[in-house]
Phi, psi and omega in degrees: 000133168221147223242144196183117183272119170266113194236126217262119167294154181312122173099021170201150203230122180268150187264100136339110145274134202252109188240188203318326228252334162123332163324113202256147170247148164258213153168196214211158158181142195294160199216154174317128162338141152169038158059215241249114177262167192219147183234147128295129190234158203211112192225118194261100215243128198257110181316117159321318184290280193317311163323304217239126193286136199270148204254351162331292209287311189306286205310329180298322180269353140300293215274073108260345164340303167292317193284317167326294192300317185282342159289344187081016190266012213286003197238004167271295176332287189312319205282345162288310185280003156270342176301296201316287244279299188311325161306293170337295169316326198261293176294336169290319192036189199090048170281089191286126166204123186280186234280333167303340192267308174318327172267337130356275213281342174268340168265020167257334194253347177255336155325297181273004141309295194298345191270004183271024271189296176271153193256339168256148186276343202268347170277345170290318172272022163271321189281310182283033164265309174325290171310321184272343181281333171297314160326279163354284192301315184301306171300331165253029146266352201267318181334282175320293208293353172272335231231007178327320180281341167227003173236077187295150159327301195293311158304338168289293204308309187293326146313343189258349192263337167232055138302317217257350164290300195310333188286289223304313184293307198293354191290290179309317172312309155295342179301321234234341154245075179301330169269005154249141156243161203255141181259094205277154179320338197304314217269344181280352181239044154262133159304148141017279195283309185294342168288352192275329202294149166313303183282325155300002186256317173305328179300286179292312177246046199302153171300166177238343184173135173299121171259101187263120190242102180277175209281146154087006178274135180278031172217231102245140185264079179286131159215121207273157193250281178330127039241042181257169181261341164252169187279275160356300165329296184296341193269347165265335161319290175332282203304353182241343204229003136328259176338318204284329173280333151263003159281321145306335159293311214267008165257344171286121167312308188268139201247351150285348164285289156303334171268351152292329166296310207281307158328283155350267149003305211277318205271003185285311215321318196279318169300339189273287206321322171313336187252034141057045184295132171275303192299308184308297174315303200301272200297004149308301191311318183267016154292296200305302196272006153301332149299309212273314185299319164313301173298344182272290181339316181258036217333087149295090211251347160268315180313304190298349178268331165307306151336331200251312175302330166279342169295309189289330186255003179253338185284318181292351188287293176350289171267089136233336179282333205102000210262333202267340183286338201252296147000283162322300200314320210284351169262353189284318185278328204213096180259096182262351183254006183263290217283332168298287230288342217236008172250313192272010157246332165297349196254323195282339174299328178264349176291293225285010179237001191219052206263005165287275160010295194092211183213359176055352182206169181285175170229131195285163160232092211284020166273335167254340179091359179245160194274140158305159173080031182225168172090043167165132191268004171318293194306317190290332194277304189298337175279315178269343148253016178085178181281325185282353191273327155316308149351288175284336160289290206305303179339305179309334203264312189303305182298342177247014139309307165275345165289318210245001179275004162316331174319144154216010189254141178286055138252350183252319176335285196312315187296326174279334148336336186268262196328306193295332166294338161276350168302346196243308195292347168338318210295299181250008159264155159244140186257148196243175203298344178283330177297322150316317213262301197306296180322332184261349177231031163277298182288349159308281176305343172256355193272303200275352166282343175292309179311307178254021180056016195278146198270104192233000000 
């Protein structure tokens, strides 16, 4: 303790100050005559290095993303840079967390209840992928939400934005090479047995784009993928991280900067229309009009007549493109929502014979071919942890939809846009671990800017 007298002119009394970094100031504010006071002050002196959390392991793991994919490491790498994150945390300590994480952190623990579940040694590894992406995904929002003094908003955004350069170029790499694939350092020293399972060969040898030849199309259907082994992946990847970019327009200073996003922008449209995604237009749809209610709410009377006019022009751009008819067409051939409906009445049937638990991993179901607990990760939650392990996901969604609706600037709209969109797309995405980590720290940014006042 070190001890330090201050001395005030007469008719005023100092005030100790506290600033961010643990430093103390004094200053005065006046006080009845009563001649000259003396404060004993008390200074507790806090290492800086020690408080503030290195911004590398997050930051690292956005802008290093395309390179994780072209090593093939994309399914290790995160789960390293959440120890580092999680180390970090522990020694530093003083650990804040708020009240959505805390229930977060009770589904991570009923995850590994549901592993009493299994029966096969060949399901631990659908269950531990399952688990470390949850894990994973958890730690770097609790990270983030710590990490105030080195990871500013604007900086989180510029990482995420470039997730969303990788979707978009790799996007075009399925439009215009659909049948390649790149052969990562991974697939050459992975044994044998494991390249033969589909999704570790997708992994090790990802796809540039699903090429789909359903019986009787006078075509083959490319839908671009990458850097996901589905087309579906990607189209939710789109559907989150969209909001997050215009939310990233509307904070840039440099207006070259801005007509290069917009550029941008303009040019995702063709891979996402490639991949002749249904889920994706839906959860576009409901971003846009949670914004657009939000701007009526606060009668905002212009954002809201511009909204309804970019809406309006894009459903008309929509059908004048084909797009929505060569959608449409894509079902004559491939009755995929006949085929959803007849897996999600087999899953809810076997979930309702396992319904604490679960089944701890999907399951095939050989009347149909597909594995239960797969196509929607709702369907995914309820099989493989049971209705309480859903439960405990809806809960989560619910607390960071109302923890974060506080926002009020429309870039905190777009942002807040993610959870309440995922609240509906839940039903039919399924999120693998980059579709988690955008969602929890879309929401993150907005629970800690309500919190720490930061200007959003």
């Amino acid at each position: 303790m070190v001890s330090s007298s201050v001395l005030s002119p007469p008719g005023t009394s100092p005030v100790t100050l506290k600033d961010s970094t643990g430093s103390v100031s004094t200053g005065s504010v006046a006080t009845p005559p009563s001649g000259i006071l003396r404060v004993r002050a008390r200074n507790h002196p806090v290492s800086t290095a020690q408080k503030k959390l290195p911004a590398w392991p997050l930051l690292g793991l956005l802008y290093s993303f395309p390179a994780l994919w072209a090593l093939g490491v994309l399914q290790v790498a995160p789960l390293v840079l959440a120890a580092i994150m999680l180390f970090y945390l522990i020694i530093r300590g003083n650990v804040h967390v708020p009240g959505s994480l805390w229930v977060w952190g009770v589904f991570c623990v009923w995850v590994i209840v549901a592993a009493l579940a299994l029966t096969r040694s060949t399901d631990i590894i659908g269950w531990g992928l399952r688990f470390i992406n949850i894990l994973s995904a958890g730690i770097y929002a609790l990270y983030y939400y710590n990490a105030r003094s080195s990871i500013s908003i604007n900086r989180l955004l510029s990482g995420l934005a470039t997730l969303w350069v990788t979707l978009i170029v790799l996007g075009y790499g399925g439009v215009f090479f659909p049948e390649f694939r790149l052969h990562t350092p991974m697939s050459f020293i992975m044994p044998a047995g494991f390249m033969q399972n589909p999704l570790v060969r997708d992994y090790m040898l990802p796809p540039l784009a699903e090429v789909q030849h359903p019986w009787g199309a006078p075509k083959a259907y490319i839908r671009p993928s990458a850097p996901f082994p589905y087309t579906n992946s990607w189209g939710l990847a789109y559907t989150l991280l969209t909001p997050v970019m215009l939310a990233c327009l509307l904070r840039l200073r440099s207006i070259w900067l801005r007509i290069a996003l917009l550029i941008g922008m303009a040019l995702s449209t063709v891979p996402a229309i490639a991949t002749s995604n249904r889920g994706m237009f839906i959860g576009l749809g409901i971003s846009a009009a949670y914004v657009l209610l939000r701007q009526f709410l606060a009668a905002h009377w212009r954002a809201v007549g511009m909204g309804v006019a970019a809406i309006v022009a894009m459903v008309v751009t929509l059908f004048a493109s084909g797009t929505v008819d060569n959608i449409l067409g894509r079902q004559d051939y491939s009755d995929s929502t006949g085929g959803r409906a007849a897996l999600y009445r087999a899953t809810w049937k076997a979930t309702l014979e396992s319904p604490i638990i679960g089944y701890g991993a999907p399951r095939m179901e050989p009347s149909i071919g597909v594995s239960m607990g797969t196509q929607g990760y709702l369907w995914t939650l309820m099989f493989c942890f049971g209705f309480v392990g859903l439960a405990l996901f809806v809960l989560f969604m619910a607390c960071t939809v109302a923890s974060g609706a506080r926002v009020k600037t429309t870039s905190g709209y777009w942002l807040h846009s993610v959870p309440v969109t995922c609240c509906v797309v839940f039903i039919f995405y399924s999120f693998d671990i980059a579709q988690l980590t955008i969602l929890m720290l879309a929401s993150m940014v907005c629970i800690r800017s309500i919190r720490d006042g930061e200007r959003l």
